[in-house]
LOLODREN-213641 format. One line per field, with one value per residue (C-alpha): residue number from 1; x, y, z. Coordinates in steps of 0.02 Angstrom, whole numbers, plus 50000, padded with zeros to 5 digits. Each point is the difference from the previous one (the first is absolute). Example, Ala and Ser with C-alpha at 12.3 -4.5 7.8 and 13.67 -1.06 7.14 Angstrom:
<pts>
pos = 1,2
xx = 50615,50069
yy = 49775,50172
zz = 50390,49967
</pts>
This chain:
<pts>
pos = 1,2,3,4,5,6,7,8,9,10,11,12,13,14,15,16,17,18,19,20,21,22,23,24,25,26,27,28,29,30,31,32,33,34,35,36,37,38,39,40,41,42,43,44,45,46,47,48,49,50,51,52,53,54,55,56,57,58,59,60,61,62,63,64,65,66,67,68,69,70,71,72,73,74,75,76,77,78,79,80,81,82,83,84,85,86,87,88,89,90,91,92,93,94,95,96,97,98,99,100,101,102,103,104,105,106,107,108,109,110,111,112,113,114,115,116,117,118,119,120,121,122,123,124,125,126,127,128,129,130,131,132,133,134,135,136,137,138,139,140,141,142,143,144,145,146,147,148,149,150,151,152,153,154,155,156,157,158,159,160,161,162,163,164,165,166,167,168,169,170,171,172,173,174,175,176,177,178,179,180,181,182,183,184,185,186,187,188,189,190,191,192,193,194,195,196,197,198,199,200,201,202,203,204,205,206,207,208,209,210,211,212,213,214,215,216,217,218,219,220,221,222,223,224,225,226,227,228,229,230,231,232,233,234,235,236,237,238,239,240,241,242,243,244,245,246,247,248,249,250,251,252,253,254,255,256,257,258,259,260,261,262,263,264,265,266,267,268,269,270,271,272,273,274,275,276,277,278,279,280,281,282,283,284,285,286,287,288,289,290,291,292,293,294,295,296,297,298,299,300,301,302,303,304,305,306,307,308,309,310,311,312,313,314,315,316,317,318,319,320,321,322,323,324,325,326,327,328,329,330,331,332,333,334,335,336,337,338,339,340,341,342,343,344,345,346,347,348,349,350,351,352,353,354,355,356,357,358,359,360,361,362,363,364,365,366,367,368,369,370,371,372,373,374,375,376,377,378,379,380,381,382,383,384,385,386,387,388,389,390,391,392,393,394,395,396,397,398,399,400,401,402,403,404,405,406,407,408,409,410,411,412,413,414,415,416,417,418,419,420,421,422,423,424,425,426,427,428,429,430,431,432,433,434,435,436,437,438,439,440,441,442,443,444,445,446,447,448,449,450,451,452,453,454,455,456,457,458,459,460,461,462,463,464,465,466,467,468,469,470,471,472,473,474,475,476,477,478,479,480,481,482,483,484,485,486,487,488,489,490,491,492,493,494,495,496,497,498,499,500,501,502,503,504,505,506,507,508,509,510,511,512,513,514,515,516,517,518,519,520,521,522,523,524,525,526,527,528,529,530,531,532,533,534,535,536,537,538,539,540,541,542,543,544,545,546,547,548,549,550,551,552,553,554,555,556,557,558,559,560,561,562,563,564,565,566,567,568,569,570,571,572,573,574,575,576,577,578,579,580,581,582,583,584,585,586,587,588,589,590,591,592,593,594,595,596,597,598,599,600,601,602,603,604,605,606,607,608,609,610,611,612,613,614,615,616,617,618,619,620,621,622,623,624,625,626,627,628,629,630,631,632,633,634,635,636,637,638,639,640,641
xx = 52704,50170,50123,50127,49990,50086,49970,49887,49945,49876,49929,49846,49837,49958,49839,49932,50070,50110,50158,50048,50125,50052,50112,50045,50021,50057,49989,50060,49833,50000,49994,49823,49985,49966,49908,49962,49905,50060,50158,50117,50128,49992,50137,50118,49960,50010,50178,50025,50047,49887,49905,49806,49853,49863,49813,49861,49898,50075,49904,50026,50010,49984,50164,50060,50092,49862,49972,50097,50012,49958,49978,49916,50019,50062,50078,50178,50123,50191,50065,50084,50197,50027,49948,49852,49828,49897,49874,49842,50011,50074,49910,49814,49991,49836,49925,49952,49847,50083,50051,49990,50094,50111,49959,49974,50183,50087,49919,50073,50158,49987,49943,50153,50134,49940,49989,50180,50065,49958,49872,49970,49822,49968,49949,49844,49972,50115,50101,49907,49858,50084,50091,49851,49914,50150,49994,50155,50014,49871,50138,50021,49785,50001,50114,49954,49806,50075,50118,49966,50102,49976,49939,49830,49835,49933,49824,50055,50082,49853,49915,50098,50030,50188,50087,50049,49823,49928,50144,49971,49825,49990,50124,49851,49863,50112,50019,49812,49992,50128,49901,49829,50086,50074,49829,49916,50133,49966,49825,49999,50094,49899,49873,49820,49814,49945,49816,49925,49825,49880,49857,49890,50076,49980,49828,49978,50070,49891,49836,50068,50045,49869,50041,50103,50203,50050,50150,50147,49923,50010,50176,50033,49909,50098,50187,49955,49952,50148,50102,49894,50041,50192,50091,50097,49889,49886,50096,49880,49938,49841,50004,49815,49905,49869,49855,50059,49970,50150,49904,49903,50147,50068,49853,49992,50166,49978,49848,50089,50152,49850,49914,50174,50013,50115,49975,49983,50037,49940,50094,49923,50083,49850,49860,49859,50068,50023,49826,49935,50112,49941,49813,50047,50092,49869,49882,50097,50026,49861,49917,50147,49988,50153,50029,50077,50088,50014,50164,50020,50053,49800,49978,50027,49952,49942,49963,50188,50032,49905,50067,50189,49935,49908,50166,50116,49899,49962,49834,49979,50083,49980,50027,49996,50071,50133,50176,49913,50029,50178,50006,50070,49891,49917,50025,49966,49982,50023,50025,50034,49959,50004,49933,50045,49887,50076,50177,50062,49914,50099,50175,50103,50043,49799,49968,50166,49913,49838,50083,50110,49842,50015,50130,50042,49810,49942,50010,49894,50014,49889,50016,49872,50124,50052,50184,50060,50004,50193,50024,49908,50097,50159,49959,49928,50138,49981,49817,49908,49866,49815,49907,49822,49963,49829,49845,49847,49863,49857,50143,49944,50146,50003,49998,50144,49988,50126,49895,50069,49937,49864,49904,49974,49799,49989,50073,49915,49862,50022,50048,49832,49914,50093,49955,49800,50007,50052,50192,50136,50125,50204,50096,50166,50119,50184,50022,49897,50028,50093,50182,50114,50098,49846,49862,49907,49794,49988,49878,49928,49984,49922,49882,49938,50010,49895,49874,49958,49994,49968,49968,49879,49877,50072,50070,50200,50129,50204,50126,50178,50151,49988,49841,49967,49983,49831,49960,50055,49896,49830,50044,50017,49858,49896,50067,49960,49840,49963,49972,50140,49986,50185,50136,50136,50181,50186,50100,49937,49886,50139,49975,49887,49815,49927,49803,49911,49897,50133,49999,50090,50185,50047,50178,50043,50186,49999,50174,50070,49972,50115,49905,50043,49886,49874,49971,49948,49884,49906,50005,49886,49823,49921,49995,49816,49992,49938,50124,50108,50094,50152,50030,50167,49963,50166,50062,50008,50179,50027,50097,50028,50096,49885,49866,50091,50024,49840,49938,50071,49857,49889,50069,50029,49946,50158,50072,50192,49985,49953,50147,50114,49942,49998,50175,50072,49870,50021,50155,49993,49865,49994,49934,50073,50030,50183,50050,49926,50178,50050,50073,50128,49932,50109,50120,50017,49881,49839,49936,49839,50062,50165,49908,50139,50137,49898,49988,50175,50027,49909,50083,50161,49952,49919,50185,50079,49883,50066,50118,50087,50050,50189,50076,50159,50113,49896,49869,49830,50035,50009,49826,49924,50058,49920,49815,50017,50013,49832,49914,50021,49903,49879,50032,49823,49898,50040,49874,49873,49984
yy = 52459,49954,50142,50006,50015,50194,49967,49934,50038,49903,50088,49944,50117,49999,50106,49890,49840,49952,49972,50086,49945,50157,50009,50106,49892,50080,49957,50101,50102,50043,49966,49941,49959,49820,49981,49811,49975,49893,49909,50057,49877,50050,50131,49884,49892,50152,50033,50182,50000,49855,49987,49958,49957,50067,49982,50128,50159,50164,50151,50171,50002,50174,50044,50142,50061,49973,49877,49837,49826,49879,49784,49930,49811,49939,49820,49999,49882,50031,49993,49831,49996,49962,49816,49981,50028,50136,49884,50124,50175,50028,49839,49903,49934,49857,50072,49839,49969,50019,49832,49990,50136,50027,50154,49993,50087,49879,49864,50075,49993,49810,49962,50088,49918,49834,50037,50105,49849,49881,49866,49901,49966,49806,50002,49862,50048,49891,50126,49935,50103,50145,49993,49974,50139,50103,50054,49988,49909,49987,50106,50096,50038,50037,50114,50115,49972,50075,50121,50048,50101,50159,49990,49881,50075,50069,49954,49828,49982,50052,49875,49862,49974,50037,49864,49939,49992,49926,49847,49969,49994,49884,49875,50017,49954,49847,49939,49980,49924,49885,49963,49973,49873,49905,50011,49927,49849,49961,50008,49856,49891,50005,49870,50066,49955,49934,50014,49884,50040,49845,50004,50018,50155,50066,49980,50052,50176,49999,49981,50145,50120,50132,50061,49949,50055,50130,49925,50087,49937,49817,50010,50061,49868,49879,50059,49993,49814,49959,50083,49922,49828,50026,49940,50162,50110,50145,50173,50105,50178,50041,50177,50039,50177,50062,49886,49862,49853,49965,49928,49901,49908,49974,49946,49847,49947,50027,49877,49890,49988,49970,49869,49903,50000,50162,50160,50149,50183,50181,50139,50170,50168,50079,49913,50083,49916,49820,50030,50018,49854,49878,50029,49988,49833,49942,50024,49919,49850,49978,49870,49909,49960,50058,50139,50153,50110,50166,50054,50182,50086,50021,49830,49958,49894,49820,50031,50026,49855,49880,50083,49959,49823,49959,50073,49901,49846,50008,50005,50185,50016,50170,50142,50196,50143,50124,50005,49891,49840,50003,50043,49880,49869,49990,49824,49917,49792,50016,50166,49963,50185,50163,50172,50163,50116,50191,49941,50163,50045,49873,49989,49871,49920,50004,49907,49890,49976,49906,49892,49949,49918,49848,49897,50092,50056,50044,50209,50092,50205,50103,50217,50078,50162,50003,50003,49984,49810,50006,50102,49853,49841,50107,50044,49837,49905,49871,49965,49920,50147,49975,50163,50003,50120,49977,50062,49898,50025,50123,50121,50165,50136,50142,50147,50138,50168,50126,50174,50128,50116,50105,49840,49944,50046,49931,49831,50008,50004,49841,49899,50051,49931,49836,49983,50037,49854,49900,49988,50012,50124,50015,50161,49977,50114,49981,50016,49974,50155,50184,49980,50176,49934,50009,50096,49853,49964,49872,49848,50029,50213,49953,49870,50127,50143,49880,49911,50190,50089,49928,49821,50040,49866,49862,49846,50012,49933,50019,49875,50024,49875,50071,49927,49839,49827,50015,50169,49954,49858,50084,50117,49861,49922,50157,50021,49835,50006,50152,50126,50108,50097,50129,49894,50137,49914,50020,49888,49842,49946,49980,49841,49900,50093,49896,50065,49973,50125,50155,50086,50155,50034,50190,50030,50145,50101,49850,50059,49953,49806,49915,49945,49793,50046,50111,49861,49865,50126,50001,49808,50009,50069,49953,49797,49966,50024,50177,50158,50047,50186,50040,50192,50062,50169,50110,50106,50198,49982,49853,50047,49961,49847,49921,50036,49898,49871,49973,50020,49835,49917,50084,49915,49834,49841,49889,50003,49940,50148,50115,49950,50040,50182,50005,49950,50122,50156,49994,49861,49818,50046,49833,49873,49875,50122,50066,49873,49836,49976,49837,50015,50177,50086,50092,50158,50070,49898,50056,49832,50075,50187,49907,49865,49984,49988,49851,49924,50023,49910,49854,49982,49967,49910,49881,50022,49956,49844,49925,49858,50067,50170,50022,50060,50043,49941,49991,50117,49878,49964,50184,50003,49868,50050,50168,49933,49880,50171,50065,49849,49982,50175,49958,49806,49910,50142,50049,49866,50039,50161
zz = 47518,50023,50095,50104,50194,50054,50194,50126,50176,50111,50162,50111,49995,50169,49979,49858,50092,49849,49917,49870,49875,49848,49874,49843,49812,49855,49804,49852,50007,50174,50177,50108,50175,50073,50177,50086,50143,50157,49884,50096,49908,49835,50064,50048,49826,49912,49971,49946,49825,49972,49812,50043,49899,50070,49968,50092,49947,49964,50114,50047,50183,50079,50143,50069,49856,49877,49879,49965,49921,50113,49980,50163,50037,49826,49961,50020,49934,49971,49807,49977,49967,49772,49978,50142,49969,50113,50069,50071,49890,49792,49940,49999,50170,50067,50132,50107,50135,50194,50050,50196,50063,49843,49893,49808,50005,50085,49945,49794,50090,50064,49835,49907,50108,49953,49795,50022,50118,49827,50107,49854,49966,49940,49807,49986,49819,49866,49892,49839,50054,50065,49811,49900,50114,50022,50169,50136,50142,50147,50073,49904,49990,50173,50027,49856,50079,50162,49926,49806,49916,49959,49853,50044,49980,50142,49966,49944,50173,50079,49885,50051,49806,49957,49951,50151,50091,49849,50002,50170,49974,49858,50127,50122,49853,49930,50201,49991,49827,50046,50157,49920,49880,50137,50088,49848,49969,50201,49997,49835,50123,50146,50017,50031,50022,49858,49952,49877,49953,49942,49900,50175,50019,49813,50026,50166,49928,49856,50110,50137,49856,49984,49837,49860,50001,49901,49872,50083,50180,49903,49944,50175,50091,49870,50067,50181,49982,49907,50161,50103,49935,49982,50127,50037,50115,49895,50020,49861,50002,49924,49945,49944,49979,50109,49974,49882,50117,50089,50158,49919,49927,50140,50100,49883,50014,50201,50007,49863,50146,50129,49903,49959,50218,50005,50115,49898,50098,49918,50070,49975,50065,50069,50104,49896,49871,50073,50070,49815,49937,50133,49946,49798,50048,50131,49876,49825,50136,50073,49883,50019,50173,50044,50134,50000,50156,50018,50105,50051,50158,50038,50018,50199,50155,49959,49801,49975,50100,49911,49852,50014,50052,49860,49891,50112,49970,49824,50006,49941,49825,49934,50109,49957,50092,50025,50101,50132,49883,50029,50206,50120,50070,49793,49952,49851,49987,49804,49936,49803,49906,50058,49927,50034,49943,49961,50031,49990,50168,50115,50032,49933,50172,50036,49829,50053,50164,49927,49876,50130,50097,49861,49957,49811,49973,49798,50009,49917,50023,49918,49956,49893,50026,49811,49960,49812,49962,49944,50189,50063,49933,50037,50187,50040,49898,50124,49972,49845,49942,49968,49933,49972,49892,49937,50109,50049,49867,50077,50064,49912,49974,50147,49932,50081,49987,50087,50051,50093,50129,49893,49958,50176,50011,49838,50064,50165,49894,49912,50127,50118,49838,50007,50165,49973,49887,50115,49992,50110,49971,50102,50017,50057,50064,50041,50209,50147,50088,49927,50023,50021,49861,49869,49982,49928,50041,50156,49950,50187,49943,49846,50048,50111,49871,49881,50110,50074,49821,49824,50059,50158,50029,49898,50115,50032,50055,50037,49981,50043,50059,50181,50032,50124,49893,50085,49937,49821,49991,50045,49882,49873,50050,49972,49826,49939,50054,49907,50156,49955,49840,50027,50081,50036,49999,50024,49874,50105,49848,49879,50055,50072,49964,49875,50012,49821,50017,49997,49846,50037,50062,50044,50049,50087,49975,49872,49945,50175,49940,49871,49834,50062,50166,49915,49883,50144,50070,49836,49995,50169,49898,49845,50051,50003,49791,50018,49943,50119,50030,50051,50028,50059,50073,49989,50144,49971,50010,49857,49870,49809,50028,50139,49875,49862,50110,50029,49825,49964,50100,49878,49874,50031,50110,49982,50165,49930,49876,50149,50113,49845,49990,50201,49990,49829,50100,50196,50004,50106,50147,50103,49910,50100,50148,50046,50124,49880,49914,50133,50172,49961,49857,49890,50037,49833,49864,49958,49908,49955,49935,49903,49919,49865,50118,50078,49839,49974,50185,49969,49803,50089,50151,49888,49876,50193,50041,49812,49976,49890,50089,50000,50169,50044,50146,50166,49946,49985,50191,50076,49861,50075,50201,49967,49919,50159,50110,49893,50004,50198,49996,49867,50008,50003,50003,49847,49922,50121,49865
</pts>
């Protein structure tokens, strides 16, 4: 409200061991009280006569003469003189995080001073964009993103998609376009290791192959080879869907690199995972003669030892494990391709980490987490794209069905049939233990709500990430042998449980998972040639929309379609995972929930990069100073992916 200030007294309480600071304000409809606790200054800052905005809650307050209006502890600011702006109350104000010992007030005020005091903010876009895209000034974007004007949407603001926001964003999204493009142009003139393959090692492959490539995993195959003979190093992602063969791929360039005399290093995120890799390579190897490590943080004493001796010298070309590749003391004699299995999983200075073992290494990083293939080229602008989109023959279809609470005898049922004939069957659940935030199932509850009711007597198991290496294993062990018929998991076998025999996948509160995570749980069953299940069990809570999210996994296999729904139904998730975007991430962009802004980005940072680009007066330099000032964040991580 704004009124006018009639008087004002200030006294101490001494029974309530206060200050007390009251005053009377008056409009055209009336009069109300004011009362502040222990600010004894407002009285002297509070002129009588003064005109106030004021924001608080209207009560009643019961006092000895009855009833009367009464505000308690409102904001307070004083009505600027014609010509100033009010800079707290009468307009849209941020409200900012405390910074140190600075309020969010104050902090508006700082902030104020420096856009009234006209601190000019250093344009880096050239006007011909700002023209053709009519915005203002980077300014002139920030200040209305601090203080809008009255007229802005609210929920817009909130948003972070007026005008303003969204021009500042975009600025973020063409730094890292610009940056990927620079990336790319570096990376073509650095020299790397180049890998020749002869016609020994043609046939060498042939005769370790166990089964003939699918087409897609040929054309694949065909465009690592050519990178692996340029001499620029290899920088390529290959984006694949659960179960189409990516390893395999890139087993046979790794022992093409060993054979030519090269190291080659597999980095895996979890060590049930490396453990499984090591024995697939160890065991696509072995009839070449050529051996294969296994580096985890499990492996101790005088085996590591001889380990990082037989890597220092040479001797031991292909190596598989997880962050422990990249730790000091790891030293390779010739290290000439790396993979990176899951790339999503390790952080871009962990990934920078390994490759930085060589001198300009091939890269090869692998995701199976589908993205949409025009997301992909556009995010990893900076890396060439192989997709394999065609599945090994023998791969049968899984077959997904979403049931709710009512069926769950019915699929209890089913899957202690599965297991009679001799299959293996997962149910996952999304945490360890119950948090007070959810009311969600615990894996550790329900494995022992399970193993005690509907699946008594059958041989079980739990898996979770907050077991020992040593525990995980043994559990591992047990399941490939066959002794374990129910493994009972947290979201650990997304990746890295590849048992043939598992033909059915339940997924409790499956609603709680996005449709990109549900569909590399289904990927683990079904592998052996038999049908596989998938059966997302909804929560009693689920709504319509979870359950139309998860309808699309009834209807259709294709991963890249799948992440295109996941994206238009539940928004971006984490493909990638929030903190994947280089060294500072972004402020304001959302590259994965404004895909056509990103588009837009990298349309004029490759209209930038061009010849032929007309700038005016200094303008390319102040460019080219700020992409410097992205790239020293992003710089040469960027084409690590």
């Amino acid at each position: 409200m704004r009124a006018k200030l009639l008087a004002v007294t200030s006294r101490s309480a001494r029974r309530r061991g206060v200050h007390v600071t009251e005053a009377l304000v008056a409009d055209a409809t009336g009069s109300v009280h004011v009362v502040w606790f222990n600010q004894p200054w407002l009285k002297e800052s509070l002129p009588q006569g003064t005109e106030l905005f004021l924001f608080g809650r209207v009560e009643l307050f019961s006092v000895r003469g009855g009833l009367r209006l009464q505000m308690e502890s409102p904001e307070v600011e004083k009505v600027p003189s014609p010509g100033e702006a009010a800079i707290h109350l009468d307009r849209i104000v941020p409200v900012y995080r405390k910074v140190g010992n600075l309020p969010s007030k104050a902090f508006r005020t700082l902030m104020f001073r420096v856009f009234e005091a006209g601190r000019s903010i250093p344009e880096v876009l050239p006007r011909a964009l700002l023209r053709e895209e009519g915005w203002a000034g980077r300014g002139e974007a920030f200040l209305k993103a601090h203080f809008p004007d009255d007229g802005e949407s609210l929920k817009d603001l909130a948003a972070l998609k007026t005008p303003a926001f969204r021009q500042l964003a975009f600025e973020e999204m063409l730094g890292l376009q610009s940056s990927l493009m620079a990336a790319r142009q570096e990376r073509k003139s650095l020299s790397g290791v180049v890998i020749r393959p002869d016609p020994a090692t043609g046939d060498l492959l042939r005769r370790l192959l166990p089964f003939h490539l699918t087409g897609a995993q040929r054309r694949v195959l065909k465009e690592i080879v050519s990178d692996l003979e340029s001499p620029a190093p290899m920088y390529r992602l290959l984006h694949g869907d659960v179960g189409s063969g990516k390893t395999v791929v890139a087993f046979l360039a790794m022992i093409m690199a060993a054979h030519q005399g090269f190291q080659a290093a597999f980095m895996a995120p979890t060590e049930v995972l490396a453990g499984q890799q090591f024995k697939k390579l160890q065991s696509m190897a072995g009839p070449s003669g050529m051996p294969v490590g296994l580096l985890t943080a499990a492996v101790k004493g005088k085996a590591r030892r001889d380990l990082l001796a037989d890597l220092a010298s040479g001797e031991l070309r292909l190596i598989v494990g997880t962050h422990s590749l990249f730790q000091e003391g790891v030293d390779y004699a010739s290290l000439g391709m790396v993979v990176i299995d899951e790339q999503h999983r390790f952080g871009v200075v962990q990934r920078s980490r390994l490759v930085a073992k060589g001198r300009e290494p091939n890269v090869l990083v692998m995701s199976a987490t589908p993205i949409p293939r025009s997301l992909a080229l556009t995010l990893y602008g900076d890396l060439d794209l192989s997709v394999l989109d065609e599945l090994p023959p023998g791969r049968r279809e899984v077959v997904t069905a979403v049931r709710g609470p009512s069926a769950r005898h019915r699929v209890e049922e089913f899957l202690r049939r599965e297991m009679d004939a001799g299959r293996q069957v997962f149910v996952i659940y999304p945490l360890v233990e119950e948090s007070a935030a959810t009311d969600l199932q615990a894996a550790t509850q329900g494995f022992q709500r399970l193993t005690a009711g509907p699946f008594r007597g059958y041989p079980a198991a739990l898996l979770h990430g907050r077991m020992k290496p040593r525990e995980k294993e043994a559990v591992m062990e047990r399941l490939r042998s066959g002794e374990i018929r129910l493994l009972v998991a947290t979201s650990v076998v997304e990746v890295g449980v590849d048992l043939p025999e598992a033909s059915v996948m339940m997924v409790e509160h499956a609603e709680r998972f996005g449709l990109a995570q549900l569909h590399q749980f289904r990927g683990r069953v079904g592998r052996a040639g038999h049908k596989g299940y998938c059966i997302l069990m909804q929560g009693p809570d689920a709504g319509e929309d979870a359950l139309k999210r998860l309808k699309v996994l009834e209807g259709t296999r294709d991963g890249f379609a799948i992440a295109e729904a996941d994206l238009q139904l539940r928004g971006a998730g984490e493909p990638a995972g929030t903190q994947q975007w280089g060294g500072g991430g972004f402020r304001l962009a959302n590259p994965l929930q404004d895909f056509d802004m990103l588009q837009k980005a990298r349309n004029w940072a490759a209209r930038l990069a061009a010849q032929d680009f007309t700038w005016d007066a200094d303008e390319k330099e102040r460019f080219n100073q700020w992409i410097e000032e992205w790239q020293a964040r992003w710089g040469s991580l960027g084409r690590i992916g």
